[in-house]
N, C-alpha and C positions, 0 to 999 in steps of 0.2 A: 468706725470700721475702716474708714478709708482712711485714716491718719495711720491704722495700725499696716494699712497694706501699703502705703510708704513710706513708711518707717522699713518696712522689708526688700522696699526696692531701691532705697537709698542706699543700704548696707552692700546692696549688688552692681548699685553706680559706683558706689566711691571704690567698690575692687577691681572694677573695669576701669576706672579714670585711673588707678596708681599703675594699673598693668600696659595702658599703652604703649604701643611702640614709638619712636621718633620717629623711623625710617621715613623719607621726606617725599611727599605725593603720588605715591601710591600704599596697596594695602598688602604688599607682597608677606610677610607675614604679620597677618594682622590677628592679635591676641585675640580680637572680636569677630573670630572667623562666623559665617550664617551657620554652617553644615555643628558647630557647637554649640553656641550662644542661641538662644530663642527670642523672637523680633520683640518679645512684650519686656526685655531686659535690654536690649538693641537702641531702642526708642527713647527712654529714659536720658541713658549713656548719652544719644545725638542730643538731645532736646537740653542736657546740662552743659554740653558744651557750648552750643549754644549761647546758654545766660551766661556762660563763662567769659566770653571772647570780648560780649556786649557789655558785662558792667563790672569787669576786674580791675582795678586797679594797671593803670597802664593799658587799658582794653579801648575798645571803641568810641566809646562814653566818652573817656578820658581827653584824647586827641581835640575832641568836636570843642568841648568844653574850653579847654586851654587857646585852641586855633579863634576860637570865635567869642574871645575876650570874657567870659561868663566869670572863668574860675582866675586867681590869682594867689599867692605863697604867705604865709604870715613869716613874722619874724622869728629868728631862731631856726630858719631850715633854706638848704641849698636843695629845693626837692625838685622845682621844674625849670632848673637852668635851658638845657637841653631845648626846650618846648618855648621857650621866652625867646631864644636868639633864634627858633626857628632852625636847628643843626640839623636839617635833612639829610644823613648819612644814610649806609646802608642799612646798618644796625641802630637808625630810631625806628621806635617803635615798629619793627621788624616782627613780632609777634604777632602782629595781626594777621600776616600773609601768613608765617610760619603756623599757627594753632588753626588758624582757616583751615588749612590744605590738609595738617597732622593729623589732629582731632576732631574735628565739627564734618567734613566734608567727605572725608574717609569713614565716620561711622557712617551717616545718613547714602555712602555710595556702598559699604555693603550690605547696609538694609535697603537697600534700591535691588540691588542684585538677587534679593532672595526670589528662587526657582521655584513658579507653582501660584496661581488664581487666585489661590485660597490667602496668598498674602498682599493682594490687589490694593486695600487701603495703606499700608505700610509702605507700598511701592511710593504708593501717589502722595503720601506724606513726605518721604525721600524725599521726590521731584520737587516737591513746593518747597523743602526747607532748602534744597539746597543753589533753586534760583534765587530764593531770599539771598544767601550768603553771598552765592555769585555777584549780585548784581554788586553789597558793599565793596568786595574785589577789586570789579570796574572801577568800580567809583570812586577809589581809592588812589589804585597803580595804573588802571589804561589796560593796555591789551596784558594778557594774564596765559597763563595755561589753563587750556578748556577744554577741547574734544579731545585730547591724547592725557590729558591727566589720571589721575585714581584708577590706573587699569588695574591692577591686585597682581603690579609689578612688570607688568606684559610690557612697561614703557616707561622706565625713572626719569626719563629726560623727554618731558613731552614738549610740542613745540608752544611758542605762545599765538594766541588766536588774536587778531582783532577785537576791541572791545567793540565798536559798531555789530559787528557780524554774533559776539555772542548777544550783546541785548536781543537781538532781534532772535535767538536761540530760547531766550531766559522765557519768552513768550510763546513760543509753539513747546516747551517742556511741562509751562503751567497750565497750557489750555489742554496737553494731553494729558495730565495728574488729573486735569475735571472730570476728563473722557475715562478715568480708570475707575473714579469714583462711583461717578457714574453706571458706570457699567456691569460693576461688581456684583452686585446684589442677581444679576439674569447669569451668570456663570454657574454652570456645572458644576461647583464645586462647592465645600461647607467653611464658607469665610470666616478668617480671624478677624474680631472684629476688636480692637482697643477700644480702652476703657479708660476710667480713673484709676484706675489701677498701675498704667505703663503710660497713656499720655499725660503728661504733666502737662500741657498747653487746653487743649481743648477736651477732656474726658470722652474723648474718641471719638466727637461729635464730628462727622463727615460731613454736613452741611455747613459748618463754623469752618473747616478746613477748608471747604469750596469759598467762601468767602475772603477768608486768609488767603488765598492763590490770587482772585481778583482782586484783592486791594495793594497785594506786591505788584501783578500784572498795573496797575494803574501808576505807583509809582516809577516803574521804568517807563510809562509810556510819559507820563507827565513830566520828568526827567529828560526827555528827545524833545520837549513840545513848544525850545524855542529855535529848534533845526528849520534851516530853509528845505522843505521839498517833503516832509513826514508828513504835512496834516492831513490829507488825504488817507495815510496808513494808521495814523493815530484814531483817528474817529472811525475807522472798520472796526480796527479792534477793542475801541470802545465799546460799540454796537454790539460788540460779539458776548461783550460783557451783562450789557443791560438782556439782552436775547435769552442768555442762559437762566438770568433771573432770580440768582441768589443775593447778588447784593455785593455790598462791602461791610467791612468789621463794621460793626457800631460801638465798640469796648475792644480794651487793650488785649494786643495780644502778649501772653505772656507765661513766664515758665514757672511751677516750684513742685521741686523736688521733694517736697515734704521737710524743709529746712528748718535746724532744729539748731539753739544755742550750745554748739560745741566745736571744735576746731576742725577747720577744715568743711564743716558742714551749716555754716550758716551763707542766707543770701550773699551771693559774691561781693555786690554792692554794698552790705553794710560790712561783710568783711574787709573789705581793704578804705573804706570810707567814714563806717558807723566806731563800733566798740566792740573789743576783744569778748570773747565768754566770760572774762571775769571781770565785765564791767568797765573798764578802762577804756579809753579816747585809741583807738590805732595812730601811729603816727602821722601816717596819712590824713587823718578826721582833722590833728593837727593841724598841720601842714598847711591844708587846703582852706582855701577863704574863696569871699567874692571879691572880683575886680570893684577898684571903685566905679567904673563908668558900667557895668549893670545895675551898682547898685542905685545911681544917682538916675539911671535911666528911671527905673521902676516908681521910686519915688516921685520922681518930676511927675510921670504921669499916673500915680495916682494908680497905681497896679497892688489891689487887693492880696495878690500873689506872692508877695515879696516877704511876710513872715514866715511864707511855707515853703519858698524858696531857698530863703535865707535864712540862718537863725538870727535871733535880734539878740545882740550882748545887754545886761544891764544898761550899760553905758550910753548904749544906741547902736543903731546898721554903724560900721565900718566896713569900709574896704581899700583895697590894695594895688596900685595902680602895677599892671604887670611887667617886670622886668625893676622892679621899684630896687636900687643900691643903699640909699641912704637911711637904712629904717631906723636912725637915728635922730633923724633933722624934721622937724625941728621940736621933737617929744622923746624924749628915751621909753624906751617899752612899749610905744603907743600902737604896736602894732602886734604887738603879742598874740595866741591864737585867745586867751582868755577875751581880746579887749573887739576881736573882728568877727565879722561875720561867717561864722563859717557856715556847711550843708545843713538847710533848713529841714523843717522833721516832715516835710510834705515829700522829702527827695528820700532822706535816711528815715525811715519809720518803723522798723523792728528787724531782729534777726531774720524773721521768717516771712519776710513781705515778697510778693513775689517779682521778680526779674521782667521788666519791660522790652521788648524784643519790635512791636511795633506798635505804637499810640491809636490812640480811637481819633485826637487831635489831630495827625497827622493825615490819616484817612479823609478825614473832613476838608483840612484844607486842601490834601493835593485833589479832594470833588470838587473846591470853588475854585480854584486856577483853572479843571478842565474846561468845568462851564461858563464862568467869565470868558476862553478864550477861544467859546464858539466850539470846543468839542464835544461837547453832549450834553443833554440836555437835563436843564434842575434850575435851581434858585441858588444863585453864588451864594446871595447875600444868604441865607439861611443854612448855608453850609458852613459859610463863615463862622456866622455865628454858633453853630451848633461845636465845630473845633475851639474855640474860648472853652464854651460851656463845658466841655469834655476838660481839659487842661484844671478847671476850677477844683472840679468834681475828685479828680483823680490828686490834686495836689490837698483835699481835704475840706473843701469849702461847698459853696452851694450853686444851685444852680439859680438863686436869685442873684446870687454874690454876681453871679456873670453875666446877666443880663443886666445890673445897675451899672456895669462898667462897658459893657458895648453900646450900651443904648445912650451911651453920652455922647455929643457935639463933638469930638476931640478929632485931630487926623491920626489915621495909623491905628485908632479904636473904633470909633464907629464908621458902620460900613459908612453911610451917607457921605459923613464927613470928609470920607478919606479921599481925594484926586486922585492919586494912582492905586486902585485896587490890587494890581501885582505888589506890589510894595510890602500895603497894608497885610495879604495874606502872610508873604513871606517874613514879614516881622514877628504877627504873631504866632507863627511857626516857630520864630525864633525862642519867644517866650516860652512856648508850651513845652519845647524838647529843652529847656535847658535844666541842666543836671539830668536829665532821664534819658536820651537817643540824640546828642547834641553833634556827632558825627554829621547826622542828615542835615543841621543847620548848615553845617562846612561848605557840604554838598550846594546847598542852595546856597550862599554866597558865593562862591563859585560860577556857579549859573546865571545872577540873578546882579549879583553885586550889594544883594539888601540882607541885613537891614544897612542901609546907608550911613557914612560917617563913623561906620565903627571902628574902634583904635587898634592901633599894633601895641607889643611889646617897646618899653624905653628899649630895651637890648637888642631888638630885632635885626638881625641882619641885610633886611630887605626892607623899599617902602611898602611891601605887603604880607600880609599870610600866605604860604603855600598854596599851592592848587593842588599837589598830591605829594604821594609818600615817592622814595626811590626805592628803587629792587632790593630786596635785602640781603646781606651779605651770605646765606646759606645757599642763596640761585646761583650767584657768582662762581662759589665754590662748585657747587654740584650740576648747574646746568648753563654753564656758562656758554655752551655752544647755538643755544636758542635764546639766550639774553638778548631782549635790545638793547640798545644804547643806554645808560643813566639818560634819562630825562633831566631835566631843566625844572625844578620843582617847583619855582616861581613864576614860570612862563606859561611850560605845555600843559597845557589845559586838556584834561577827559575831552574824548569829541561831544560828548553834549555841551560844551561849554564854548565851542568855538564857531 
């Protein structure tokens, strides 16, 4: 029953997703007006764009993976020039602010807007996705438009806010989506209450949403928590966390529309990554390989993960040093996509797998940063190790497979072993989000500088990877009078990171 009731509300996404409008950060006329559209069709809509932005080809995924040496080009394609020499123009990868702001941000702001108690959980779903999205924003570009954006036109040219001032926003928005949640059920009124029917993430489950809010709230605080003068603010609103008493994800968070093998309507992810409906490799699936120094990482140490990661050719793992000219020398062909590794079937695993939007991984490690670093209280090590375990799990292995591999003497794998535990987490953070939310890796290299000694592009323009994206050329055009400055995309660093 429930496949056939999204099979019915897929047919009502994908006519909402082709009707969108462009018009650029606000919802002045927006085709998915509330007072037409009904929120349980609203929700969907937000929720697929969502897994759109995160695992499209050229999406969020994409950037993390290429910036933080995971992925690399077989032979026979000119596909991530761009991404190799590090050409932070206006218009790279510019889609990520533009589909942010158009579609993902704009739906979820006017299903925020619906008028009336009775849509209280819908509200609070809003708030929570759309601090989610915010915070990638930040974390991305720096100060962004925030309190004057998405008015429903009231204000095309909103100004841009400080990213300090909104993080510290993104957390009184998500403790007030708790308070709505919460609250809902003692209102006067006869609650809409989603379902599996319209939530694709959580089947309407408002206590998995409360935990969803607190495990975003944990990454932006965890995200501030190597700032001089927060830790005092970070551990309140930790506390405020453990207080409320719901917890964190313990499993991925994630989206599916009921994705079915036809054009246009399979996982985003295996569409621009996996095979066409009619079987065939996308060019992209092509394309795309592993660098050689993930792969040789993996193997040196003996990381169980790396056939689920990677596929293994007949041949054996190849890969492809990024930025590589001469795929001729000293082998003709040798680099063909037949003969390298390309996305392992733990990453691509069928048309209808669902869209990963935030890790159970992830959750775990940014628990063992808090508590290693004196902010609340738990057993790092066990959180540690509980994000491996989760990473095994989810890539298709076992949960003994992960404990034979943490529980080894090695540094940088098992806790004991490891001298610097910050390191160690954020390495294998590293691992767990690659091919799947490899943005956030960015992020934490950024921050962190780890994992350590990892390589640039031969082509790179810089002795480093970026620290972020530039404005992209549609703000220039249209709001160039709130524009700041192009940043310095090598230098100016997010203020978490300085």
């Amino acid at each position: 029953m429930k496949n056939i009731i999204l099979t019915l509300k897929i047919f009502a996404v994908v006519l909402l997703l082709t009707s969108c409008s462009d018009s650029f950060l606000d919802v002045n006329e927006d085709p998915n007006n509330p007072t037409t559209v009904t929120p349980d069709l609203m929700l969907p809509v937000a929720q697929g764009y969502s897994a759109f932005i995160q695992e499209r080809d050229r999406g969020q995924n994409t950037i993390g993976n290429l910036f933080m040496y995971n992925w690399s080009q077989s032979d026979g394609f000119s596909w991530y020039e761009d991404e190799f020499t590090y050409n932070v123009t206006p218009s790279f990868y510019q889609q990520i602010f533009n589909y942010t702001y158009t579609n993902v941000l704009k739906q979820y702001t006017a299903l925020e807007n619906l008028e009336g108690g009775e849509y209280s959980y819908y509200q609070a779903i809003a708030k929570i996705m759309k601090a989610y999205h915010f915070q990638i924003l930040v974390d991305t570009y720096g100060d962004i438009p925030y309190s004057e954006a998405l008015q429903r036109g009231g204000n095309p040219t909103p100004k841009y806010d400080k990213a300090e001032d909104i993080y510290a926003d993104l957390i009184v928005q998500l403790s007030a989506a708790i308070d709505l949640i919460k609250a809902a059920p003692s209102l006067d009124v006869t609650l809409l209450q989603p379902d599996a029917g319209d939530d694709m993430m959580f089947d309407g489950n408002m206590t998995t949403w409360i935990k969803f809010a607190n495990t975003v709230k944990l990454r932006v605080l965890v995200r501030q928590s190597d700032l001089a003068g927060q830790t005092d603010y970070i551990k309140t609103e930790l506390s405020k966390i453990t207080a409320e008493g719901s917890g964190y994800m313990t499993a991925n968070a994630t989206v599916n529309l009921g994705y079915v093998n036809e054009a246009d309507r399979q996982n985003p992810k295996w569409a621009g990554y996996g095979k066409q409906p009619a079987g065939n490799n996308t060019l992209t699936n092509d394309a795309t390989c592993a660098s050689d120094y993930i792969l040789s990482y993996l193997q040196n140490s003996g990381d169980g993960r790396l056939d689920r990661i990677y596929e293994k050719p007949a041949s054996g793992h190849l890969g492809v040093k990024q930025g590589e000219l001469n795929y001729d020398v000293p082998v003709v062909d040798q680099w063909v996509p037949a003969k390298v590794s390309n996305l392992g079937p733990g990453i691509l695993k069928s048309f209808d797998q669902d869209a990963v939007l935030l890790t159970a991984s992830e959750a775990y490690f940014n628990q063992a940063e808090a508590v290693f670093k004196g902010l609340m209280p738990g057993d790092a090590k066990v959180l540690y190790q509980k994000g491996i375990e989760s990473s095994f799990v989810y890539l298709g292995l076992t949960a003994t497979n992960a404990s034979d591999y943490y529980s080894r003497n090695a540094n940088l794998i098992g806790w004991d072993a490891s001298a610097n535990k910050i390191q160690a987490i954020i390495t294998q953070k590293w691992i767990a989000l690659n091919g799947i939310d490899a943005i956030q890796s960015w992020f934490d290299y950024t921050r962190t500088g780890y994992p350590s000694n990892l390589p640039i592009s031969a082509t790179a323009s810089s002795s480093d990877r970026p620290v972020r994206l530039a404005y992209p050329s549609s703000e220039i055009t249209s709001n160039s009078g709130n524009l700041p400055a192009q940043p310095n995309a090598f230098t100016q660093k997010i203020f978490w990171a300085n």
